[in-house]
Structure formats: structure tokens, C-alpha cells
C-alpha positions as CSV (number, residue, x, y, z in Angstrom):
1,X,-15.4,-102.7,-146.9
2,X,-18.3,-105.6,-146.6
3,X,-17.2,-109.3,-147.9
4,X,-18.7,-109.6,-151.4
5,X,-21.4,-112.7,-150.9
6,X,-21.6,-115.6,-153.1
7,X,-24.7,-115.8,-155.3
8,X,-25.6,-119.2,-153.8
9,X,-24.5,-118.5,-150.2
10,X,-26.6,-120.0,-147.7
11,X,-28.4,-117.0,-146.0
12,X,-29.6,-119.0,-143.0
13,X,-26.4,-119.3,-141.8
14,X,-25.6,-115.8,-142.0
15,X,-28.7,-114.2,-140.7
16,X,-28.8,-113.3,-137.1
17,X,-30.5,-115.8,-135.3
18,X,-34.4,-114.8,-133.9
19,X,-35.8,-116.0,-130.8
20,X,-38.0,-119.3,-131.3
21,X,-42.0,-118.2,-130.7
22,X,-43.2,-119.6,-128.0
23,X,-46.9,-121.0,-127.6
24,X,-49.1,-118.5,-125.2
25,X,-47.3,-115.6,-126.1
26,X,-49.6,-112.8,-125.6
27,X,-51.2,-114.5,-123.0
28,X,-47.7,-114.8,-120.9
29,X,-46.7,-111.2,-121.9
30,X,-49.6,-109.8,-120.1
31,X,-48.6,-111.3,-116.7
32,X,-50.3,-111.4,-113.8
33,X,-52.0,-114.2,-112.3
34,X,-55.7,-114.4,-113.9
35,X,-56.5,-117.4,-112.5
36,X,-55.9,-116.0,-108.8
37,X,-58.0,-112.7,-109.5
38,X,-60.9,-114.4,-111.0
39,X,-61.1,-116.3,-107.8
40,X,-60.7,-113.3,-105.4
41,X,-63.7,-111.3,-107.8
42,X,-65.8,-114.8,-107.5
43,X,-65.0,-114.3,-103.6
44,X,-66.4,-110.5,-104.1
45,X,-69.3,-111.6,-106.4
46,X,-70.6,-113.7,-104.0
47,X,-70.4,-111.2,-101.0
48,X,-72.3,-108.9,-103.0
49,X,-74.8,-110.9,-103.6
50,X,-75.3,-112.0,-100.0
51,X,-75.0,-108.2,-99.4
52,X,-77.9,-107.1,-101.4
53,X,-80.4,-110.0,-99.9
54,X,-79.9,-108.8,-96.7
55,X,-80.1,-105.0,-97.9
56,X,-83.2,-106.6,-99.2
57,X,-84.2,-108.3,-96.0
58,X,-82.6,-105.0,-93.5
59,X,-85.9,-103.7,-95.7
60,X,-88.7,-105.7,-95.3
61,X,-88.3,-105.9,-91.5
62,X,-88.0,-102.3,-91.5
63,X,-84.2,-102.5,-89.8
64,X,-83.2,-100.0,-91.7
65,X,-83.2,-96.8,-89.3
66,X,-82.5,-98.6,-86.2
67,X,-78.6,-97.4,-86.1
68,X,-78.6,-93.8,-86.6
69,X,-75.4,-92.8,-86.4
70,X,-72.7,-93.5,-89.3
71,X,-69.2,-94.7,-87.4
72,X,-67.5,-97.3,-90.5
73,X,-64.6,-97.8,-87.9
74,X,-66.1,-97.9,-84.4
75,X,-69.5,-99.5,-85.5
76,X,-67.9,-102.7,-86.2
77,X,-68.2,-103.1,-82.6
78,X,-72.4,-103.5,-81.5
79,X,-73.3,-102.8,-77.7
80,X,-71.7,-105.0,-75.4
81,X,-73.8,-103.8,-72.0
82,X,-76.9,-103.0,-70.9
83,X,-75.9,-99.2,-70.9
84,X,-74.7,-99.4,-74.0
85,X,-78.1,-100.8,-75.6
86,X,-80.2,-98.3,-73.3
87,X,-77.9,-95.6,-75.2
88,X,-78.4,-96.9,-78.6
89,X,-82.3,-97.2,-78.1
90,X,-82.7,-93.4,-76.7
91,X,-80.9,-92.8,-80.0
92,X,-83.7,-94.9,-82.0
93,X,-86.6,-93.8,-79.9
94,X,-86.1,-89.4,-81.2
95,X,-86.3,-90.0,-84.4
96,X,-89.4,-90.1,-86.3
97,X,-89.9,-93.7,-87.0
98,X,-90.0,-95.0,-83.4
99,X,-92.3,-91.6,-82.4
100,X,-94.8,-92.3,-85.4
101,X,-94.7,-95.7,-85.6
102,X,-92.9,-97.8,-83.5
103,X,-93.8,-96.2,-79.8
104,X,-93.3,-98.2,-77.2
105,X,-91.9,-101.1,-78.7
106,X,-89.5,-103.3,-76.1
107,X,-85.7,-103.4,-75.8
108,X,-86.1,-106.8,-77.3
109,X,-87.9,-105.8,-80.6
110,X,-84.9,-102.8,-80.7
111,X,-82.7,-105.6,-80.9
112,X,-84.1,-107.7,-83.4
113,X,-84.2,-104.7,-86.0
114,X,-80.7,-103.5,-84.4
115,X,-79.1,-106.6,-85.4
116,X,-80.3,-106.7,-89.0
117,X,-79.2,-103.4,-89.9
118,X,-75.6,-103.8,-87.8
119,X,-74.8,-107.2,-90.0
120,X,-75.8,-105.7,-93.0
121,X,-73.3,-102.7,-92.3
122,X,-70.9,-105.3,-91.3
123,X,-71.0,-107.5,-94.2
124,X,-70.3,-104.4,-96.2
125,X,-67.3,-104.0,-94.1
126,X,-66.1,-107.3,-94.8
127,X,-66.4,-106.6,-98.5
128,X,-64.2,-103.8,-98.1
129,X,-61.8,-105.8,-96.3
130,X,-61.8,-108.5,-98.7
131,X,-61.5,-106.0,-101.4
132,X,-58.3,-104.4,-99.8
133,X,-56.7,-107.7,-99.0
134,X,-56.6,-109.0,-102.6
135,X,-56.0,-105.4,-104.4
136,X,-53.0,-104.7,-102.5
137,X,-51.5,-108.3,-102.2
138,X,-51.7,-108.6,-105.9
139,X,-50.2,-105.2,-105.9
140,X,-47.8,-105.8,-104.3
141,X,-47.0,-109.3,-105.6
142,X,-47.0,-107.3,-109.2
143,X,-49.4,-110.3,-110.3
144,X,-52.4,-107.7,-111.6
145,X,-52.3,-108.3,-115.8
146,X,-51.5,-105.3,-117.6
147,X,-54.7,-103.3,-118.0
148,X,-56.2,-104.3,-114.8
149,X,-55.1,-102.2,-112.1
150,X,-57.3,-99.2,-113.0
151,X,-60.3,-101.4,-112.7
152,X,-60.1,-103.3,-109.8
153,X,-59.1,-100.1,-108.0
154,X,-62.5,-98.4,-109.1
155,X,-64.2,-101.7,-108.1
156,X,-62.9,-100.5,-104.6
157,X,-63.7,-96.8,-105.2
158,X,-67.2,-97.8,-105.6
159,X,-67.3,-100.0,-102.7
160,X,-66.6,-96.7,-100.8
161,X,-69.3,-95.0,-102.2
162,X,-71.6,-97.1,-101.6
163,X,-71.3,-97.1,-98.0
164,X,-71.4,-93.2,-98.2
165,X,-74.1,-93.5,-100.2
166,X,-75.8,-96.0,-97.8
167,X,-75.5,-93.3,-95.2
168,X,-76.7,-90.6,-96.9
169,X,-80.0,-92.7,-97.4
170,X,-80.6,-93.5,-94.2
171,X,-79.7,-89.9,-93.0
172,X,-83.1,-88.8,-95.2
173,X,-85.1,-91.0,-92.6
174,X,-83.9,-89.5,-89.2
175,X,-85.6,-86.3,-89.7
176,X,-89.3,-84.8,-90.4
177,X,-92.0,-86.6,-90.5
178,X,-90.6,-89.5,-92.8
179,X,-90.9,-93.3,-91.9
180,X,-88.7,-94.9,-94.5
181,X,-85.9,-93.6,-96.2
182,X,-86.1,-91.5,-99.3
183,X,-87.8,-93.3,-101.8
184,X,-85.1,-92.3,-104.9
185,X,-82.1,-92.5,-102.4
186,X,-83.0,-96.0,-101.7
187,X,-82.9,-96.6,-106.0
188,X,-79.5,-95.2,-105.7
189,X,-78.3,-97.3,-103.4
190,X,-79.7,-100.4,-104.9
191,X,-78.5,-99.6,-108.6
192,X,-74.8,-98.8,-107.8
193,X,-74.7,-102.1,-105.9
194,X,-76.2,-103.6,-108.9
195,X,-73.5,-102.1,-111.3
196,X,-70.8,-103.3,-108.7
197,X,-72.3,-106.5,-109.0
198,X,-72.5,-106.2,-113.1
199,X,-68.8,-105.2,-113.0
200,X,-67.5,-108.1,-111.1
201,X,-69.4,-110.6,-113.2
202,X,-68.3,-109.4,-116.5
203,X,-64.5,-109.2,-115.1
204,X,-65.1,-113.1,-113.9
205,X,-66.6,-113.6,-117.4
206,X,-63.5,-112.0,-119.3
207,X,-60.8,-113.4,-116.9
208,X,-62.3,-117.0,-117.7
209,X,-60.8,-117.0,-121.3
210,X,-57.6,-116.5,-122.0
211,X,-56.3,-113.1,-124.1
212,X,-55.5,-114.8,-127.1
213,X,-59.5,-116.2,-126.8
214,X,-60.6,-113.2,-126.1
215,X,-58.7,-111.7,-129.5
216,X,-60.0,-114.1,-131.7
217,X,-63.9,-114.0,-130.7
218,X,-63.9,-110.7,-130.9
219,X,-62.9,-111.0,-134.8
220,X,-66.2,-113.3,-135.1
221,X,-68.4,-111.5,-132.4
222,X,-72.5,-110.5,-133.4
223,X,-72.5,-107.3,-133.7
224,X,-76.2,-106.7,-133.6
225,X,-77.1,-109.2,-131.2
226,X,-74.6,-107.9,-129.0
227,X,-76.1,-104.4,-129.5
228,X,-79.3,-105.8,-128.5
229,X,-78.4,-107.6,-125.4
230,X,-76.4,-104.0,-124.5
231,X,-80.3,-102.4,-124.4
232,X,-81.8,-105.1,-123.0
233,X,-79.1,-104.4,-119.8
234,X,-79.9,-101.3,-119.7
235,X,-83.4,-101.6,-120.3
236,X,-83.5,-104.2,-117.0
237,X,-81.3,-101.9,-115.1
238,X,-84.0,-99.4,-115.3
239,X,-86.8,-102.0,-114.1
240,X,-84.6,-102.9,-111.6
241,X,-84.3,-99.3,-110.8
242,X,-88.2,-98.9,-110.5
243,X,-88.9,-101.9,-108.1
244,X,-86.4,-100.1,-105.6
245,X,-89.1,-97.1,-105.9
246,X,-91.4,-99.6,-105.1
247,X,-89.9,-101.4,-102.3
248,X,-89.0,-97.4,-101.0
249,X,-92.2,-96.9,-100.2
250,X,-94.1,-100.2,-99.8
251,X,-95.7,-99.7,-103.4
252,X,-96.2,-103.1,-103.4
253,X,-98.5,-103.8,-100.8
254,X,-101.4,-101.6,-102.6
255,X,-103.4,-102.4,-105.3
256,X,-103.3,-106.2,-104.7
257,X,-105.7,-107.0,-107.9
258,X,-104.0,-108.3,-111.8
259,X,-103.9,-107.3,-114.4
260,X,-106.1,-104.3,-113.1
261,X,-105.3,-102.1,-110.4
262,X,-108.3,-101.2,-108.0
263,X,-110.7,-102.0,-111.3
264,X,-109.5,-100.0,-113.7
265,X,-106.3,-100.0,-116.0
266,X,-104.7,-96.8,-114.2
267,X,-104.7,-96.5,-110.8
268,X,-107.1,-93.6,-108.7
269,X,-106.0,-90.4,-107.8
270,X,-102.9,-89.8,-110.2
271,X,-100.9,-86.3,-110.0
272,X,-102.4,-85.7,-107.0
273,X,-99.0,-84.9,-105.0
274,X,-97.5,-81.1,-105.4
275,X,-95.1,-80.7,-107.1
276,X,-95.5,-82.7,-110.0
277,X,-92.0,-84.7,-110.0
278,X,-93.2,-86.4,-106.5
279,X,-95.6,-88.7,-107.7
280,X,-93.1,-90.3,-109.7
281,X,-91.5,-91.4,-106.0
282,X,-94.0,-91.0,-103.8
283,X,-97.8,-91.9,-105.4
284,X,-97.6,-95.3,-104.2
285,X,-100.3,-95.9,-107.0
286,X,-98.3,-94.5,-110.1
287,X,-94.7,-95.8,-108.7
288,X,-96.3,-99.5,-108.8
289,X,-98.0,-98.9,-112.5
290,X,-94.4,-98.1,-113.6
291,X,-93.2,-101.2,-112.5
292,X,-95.8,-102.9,-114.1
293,X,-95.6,-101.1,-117.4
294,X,-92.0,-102.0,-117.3
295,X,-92.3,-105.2,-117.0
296,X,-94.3,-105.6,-119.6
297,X,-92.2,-103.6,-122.2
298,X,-89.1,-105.2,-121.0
299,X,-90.6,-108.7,-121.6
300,X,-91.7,-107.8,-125.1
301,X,-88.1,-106.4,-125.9
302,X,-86.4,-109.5,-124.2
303,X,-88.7,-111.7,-126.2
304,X,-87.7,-110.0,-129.5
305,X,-84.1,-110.2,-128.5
306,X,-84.5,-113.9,-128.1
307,X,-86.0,-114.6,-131.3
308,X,-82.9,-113.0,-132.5
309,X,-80.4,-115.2,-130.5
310,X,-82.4,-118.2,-131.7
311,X,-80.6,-117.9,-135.1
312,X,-77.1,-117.7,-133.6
313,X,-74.7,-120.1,-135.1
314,X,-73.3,-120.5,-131.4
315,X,-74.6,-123.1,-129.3
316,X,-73.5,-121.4,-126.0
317,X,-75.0,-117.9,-127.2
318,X,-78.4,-119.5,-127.7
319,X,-78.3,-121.0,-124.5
320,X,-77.2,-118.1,-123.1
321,X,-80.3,-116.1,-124.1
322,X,-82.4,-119.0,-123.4
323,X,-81.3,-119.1,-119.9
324,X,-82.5,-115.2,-119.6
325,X,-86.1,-115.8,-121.5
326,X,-86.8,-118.9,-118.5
327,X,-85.7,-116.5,-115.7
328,X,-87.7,-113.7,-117.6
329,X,-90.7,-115.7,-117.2
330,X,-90.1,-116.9,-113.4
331,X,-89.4,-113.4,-112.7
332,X,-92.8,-111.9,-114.0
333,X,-94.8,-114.7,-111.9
334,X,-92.6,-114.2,-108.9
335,X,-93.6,-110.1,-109.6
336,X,-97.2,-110.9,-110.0
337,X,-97.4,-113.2,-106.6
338,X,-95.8,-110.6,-104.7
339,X,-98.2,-108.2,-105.4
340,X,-101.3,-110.3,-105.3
341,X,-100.5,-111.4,-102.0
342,X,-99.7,-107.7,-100.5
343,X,-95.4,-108.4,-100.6
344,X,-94.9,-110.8,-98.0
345,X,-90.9,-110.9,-97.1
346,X,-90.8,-114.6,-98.2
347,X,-92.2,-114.0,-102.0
348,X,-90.6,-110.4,-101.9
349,X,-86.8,-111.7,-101.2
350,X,-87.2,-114.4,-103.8
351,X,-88.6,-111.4,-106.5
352,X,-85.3,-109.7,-105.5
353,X,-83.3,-112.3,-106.1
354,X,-84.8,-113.0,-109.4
355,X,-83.7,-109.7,-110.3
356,X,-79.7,-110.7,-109.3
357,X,-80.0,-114.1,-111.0
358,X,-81.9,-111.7,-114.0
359,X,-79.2,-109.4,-114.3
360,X,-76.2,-112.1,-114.2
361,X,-77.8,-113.9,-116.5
362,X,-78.1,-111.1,-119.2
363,X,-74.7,-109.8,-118.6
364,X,-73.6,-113.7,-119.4
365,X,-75.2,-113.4,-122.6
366,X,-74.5,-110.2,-123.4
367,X,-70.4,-111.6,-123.1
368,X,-71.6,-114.6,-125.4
369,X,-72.9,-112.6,-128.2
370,X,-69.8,-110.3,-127.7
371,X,-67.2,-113.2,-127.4
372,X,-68.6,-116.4,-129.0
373,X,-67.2,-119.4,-127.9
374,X,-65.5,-121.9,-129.8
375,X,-66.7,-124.5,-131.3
376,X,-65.9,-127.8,-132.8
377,X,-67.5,-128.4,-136.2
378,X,-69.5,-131.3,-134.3
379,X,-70.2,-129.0,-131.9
């Protein structure tokens, strides 16, 4: 039978004691070492980005098809002899590029494409490796936060897709008649490495604040404004999406008059290709008119969704969107030089890179309207 307890007994004393709280709490029973991860992913952010301005420049020099077969391993190594780079030319010189466009050209101008294309298939090996390094070592060290294994691994899945991917678009130039690679194939690769990209930034964005952060501005975040920046991702990823059709077939350096092209609003000969669905890839006319037309819409939304952010009671937010309306801007002239003067690689590489700068920056908002920062009342 239980003691019988005093009316006034002190109940502290008798209670069973709790475990003090202890400041960080949520943040320490996640684990893992976020600070370490963000740094690896900043490590991976900025290979990509390398990555794509060579993709970019592999491009413009037409370097693209000058390794035509796909060996991730044994490629690493280029041709060490002068047996060696005679084998790798005779490769070159049976497929339709070389025979249609490039015939005759010297062991020297081989190299010069040779070498492009092998670094950019290198540097995508290095990402790999980098990638590998830091998954498993945090693996292994258990310091991943709860939560996070599953996407860093994809982050890694997708690197290996994009170097199947990157094969099977330059496999759609070694045979036929074609030139280039495959006009949509070349979009593909471009927009996963683009999504890649997105990924890493927002995982750099999220492990920059700590959980409890995190908790808190999502209690406060602007719903609409958040929506908004979400379509004005997509609606950028698409544009993005476009230009790759362009660049695929050299849309670019046709129709060198703005805001008309060849005279006239629409461009000559539309729907002219059989069937249908191929001019949308392949009419070098029509695949640069979409570009254009994009442009335009997407600078109309992005100006509505900036009028929007201007009435954010954040400071960081409206900077944030701020920061995408300038680039906006610089980006439309950069797109509007490059075509005026036919897409030469220097203007052409900086449009590219205004798209990466362009999509960081939207993402960064996107996170601001979606986590707000905190502020002091000064502030």
C-alpha cells in the first residue's frame, strides 16, 4: 500500500527528476556534420559550373564528336604516341562530320578539338570522383544528418546519368548524314545538368541555416510569393531549355536582325520540315523565334513577380528578387548581342553563363520567400 502524502508536501522533491533542456536541441539531435557537407556540395557546385562552360565551350568549337567512342574507365587516359593519335583520328575521320565538313583537316586541328572534348569528359570524371569521396567518407564517418542520405545519393545517381546521357547524345552524331548532335538530346543533356546544378544550390541554401531556423521561417514563409518564384523556375528552366535547341543547331547565327527577324515579325519558310514535330528542333528559323518569344514572356512574368517581392516585409527577400530582375536585364542584352552579331564564342559563353548566374539567383530567392530571414526590428 502507497504512503498517504501530506496535503502540503513538497512535490518537487518527490517527482522524478527530468533531464535539463539543452540549447540546440533539434539541431544536435539530427547529427551529422552540416557544416562539412555544405562545403563538400560548394566543392560540387562549383565543378558543375566549370563543367557546363566547357560543355558550353566543347560546343562552340565544335569538339564535341571528336572522341567517338564511350570508355568512362579507360578514357581517362588520352593518346600517349603517335600511333595512338593516328588511331584515334582514323576513328574521327569515318564519321560524318570529318567526311562532310571537316575533310582534310591536320593531325594538329584533330588535336585541338580532341582535347576539348577529352577535358570536358574528364572534368565530369572528377565530379564523380569528388562525389564518391565525400558520400562515402561521410557514410562511413555516420556524419550525414538524418534525412540526408537519400539525397545526396541521388545527387550521385544523376551524376551517372548524365554521363550516360552525354553518350547517348553524342552517339546521334556518328551516324547518317548529321553534323551536330541531336538537337533535343543536346536539351537533355543541358537541363539535367541544370537540375544537378539547381539541387546542389538549394541543399547549400538549406544546410546554411540551422534546423531550428529552418522550423521557424517556415511558420512565417510567403506563401504566394513563394508560389510565384516556384513558376518563375520553371518558367526559366524551360527558356533555358530552348536556347540548348538553339545552340543544337546553330539557331543563333541566322536571322541576325532585332527585334525583326529577316524583316518581318515571323521568320520565312515556317512548317516547312516533314513531319510536323521537326521544326520545333530542327527549323533553325522557328527554334530561334521560340527563344525569343520566351524571353519576352519570361521577362514580363519575372517583372510581375518582382513587383510582388517589392512589398515583402523582408529585406533579404527583396534583395533577393532584385538581384534576379538586374541579371534578367543583363541577360536579355547579352541574348540580343549574341544574335546580332551571328553568336560569336566570346558573347555566346557569357549568354550561357548568364543563364547559370540566372538560375542560381532565382533558386536563392525562391529559398528567401520560402524561408525568410530573420530580422532585427532595426533591421
Amino acid at each position: 500500500m502507497s504512503k498517504k502524502r501530506a496535503i502540503f508536501e513538497e512535490v518537487a522533491n518527490a517527482a522524478p527528476k527530468e533531464a535539463p533542456a539543452v540549447a540546440g536541441g533539434i539541431d544536435r539531435g539530427r547529427g551529422g556534420a552540416r557544416r562539412g557537407i555544405r562545403l563538400w556540395l560548394m566543392m560540387l557546385f562549383a565543378l558543375v559550373v566549370v563543367m557546363i562552360a566547357v560543355g558550353g565551350l566543347t560546343r562552340l568549337t565544335d569538339s564535341g564528336l571528336s572522341i567517338t567512342v564511350w570508355e568512362p574507365i579507360k578514357g581517362a587516359i588520352p593518346p600517349l604516341t603517335a600511333e595512338e593519335w593516328q588511331a584515334e583520328f582514323d576513328l574521327y575521320r569515318a564519321i560524318p562530320e570529318y567526311q562532310l565538313q571537316n575533310k582534310g583537316m591536320t593531325m594538329a586541328e584533330f588535336q585541338f578539338i580532341y582535347w576539348w572534348e577529352w577535358g570536358h569528359r574528364q572534368l565530369g570524371r572528377v565530379i564523380g570522383l569528388v562525389w564518391a569521396l565525400g558520400f562515402f567518407g561521410f557514410l562511413v564517418a555516420r556524419k550525414i544528418p538524418k534525412g540526408w542520405k537519400l539525397r545526396l545519393l541521388g545527387l550521385g545517381v544523376l551524376g551517372g546519368m548524365q554521363g550516360a546521357i552525354g553518350w547517348w547524345m553524342v552517339a546521334s552524331g556518328l551516324t547518317g548524314t548529321m553534323l551536330d548532335v541531336a538537337s533535343y538530346r543536346l536539351a537533355t543533356h543541358l537541363g539535367l545538368a541544370f537540375v544537378i546544378l539547381g539541387l546542389i544550390a538549394w541543399y547549400v541554401f538549406l544546410l546554411g541555416r540551422e534546423e531550428r531556423d529552418l522550423m521557424q521561417a517556415r511558420r512565417v514563409r510567403e506563401d504566394k510569393l513563394f508560389r510565384m518564384g516556384t513558376g518563375l523556375m520553371h518558367f526559366a528552366f524551360l527558356q533555358i531549355l530552348i536556347g540548348a535547341l538553339v545552340a543544337g543547331i546553330d539557331a543563333g547565327r541566322n536571322y541576325t536582325d532585332w527585334p525583326l527577324m529577316a524583316g518581318a515579325f515571323l521568320p520565312p519558310d515556317l512548317f516547312v520540315l516533314e513531319p510536323l514535330w521537326r521544326n520545333f528542333f530542327e527549323d533553325d528559323g522557328l527554334v530561334q523565334f521560340m527563344h525569343r518569344m520566351a524571353g519576352y514572356a519570361l521577362f514580363l512574368f519575372g517583372l510581375i513577380v518582382w513587383l510582388r517581392a517589392r512589398r515583402s516585409p523582408n529585406a533579404q527577400t527583396r534583395f533577393g528578387f532584385n538581384a534576379v530582375m538586374a541579371v534578367m536585364l543583363l541577360q536579355m542584352t547579352l541574348g540580343v548581342a549574341t544574335v546580332m552579331y551571328s553568336a560569336p564564342w566570346h558573347i555566346a559563353i557569357v549568354h550561357q553563363f548568364g543563364a547559370v548566374v540566372l538560375w542560381v539567383l532565382i533558386l536563392r530567392a525562391r529559398f528567401l520567400a520560402g524561408y525568410p530571414a530573420f530580422e532585427s526590428v532595426r533591421g
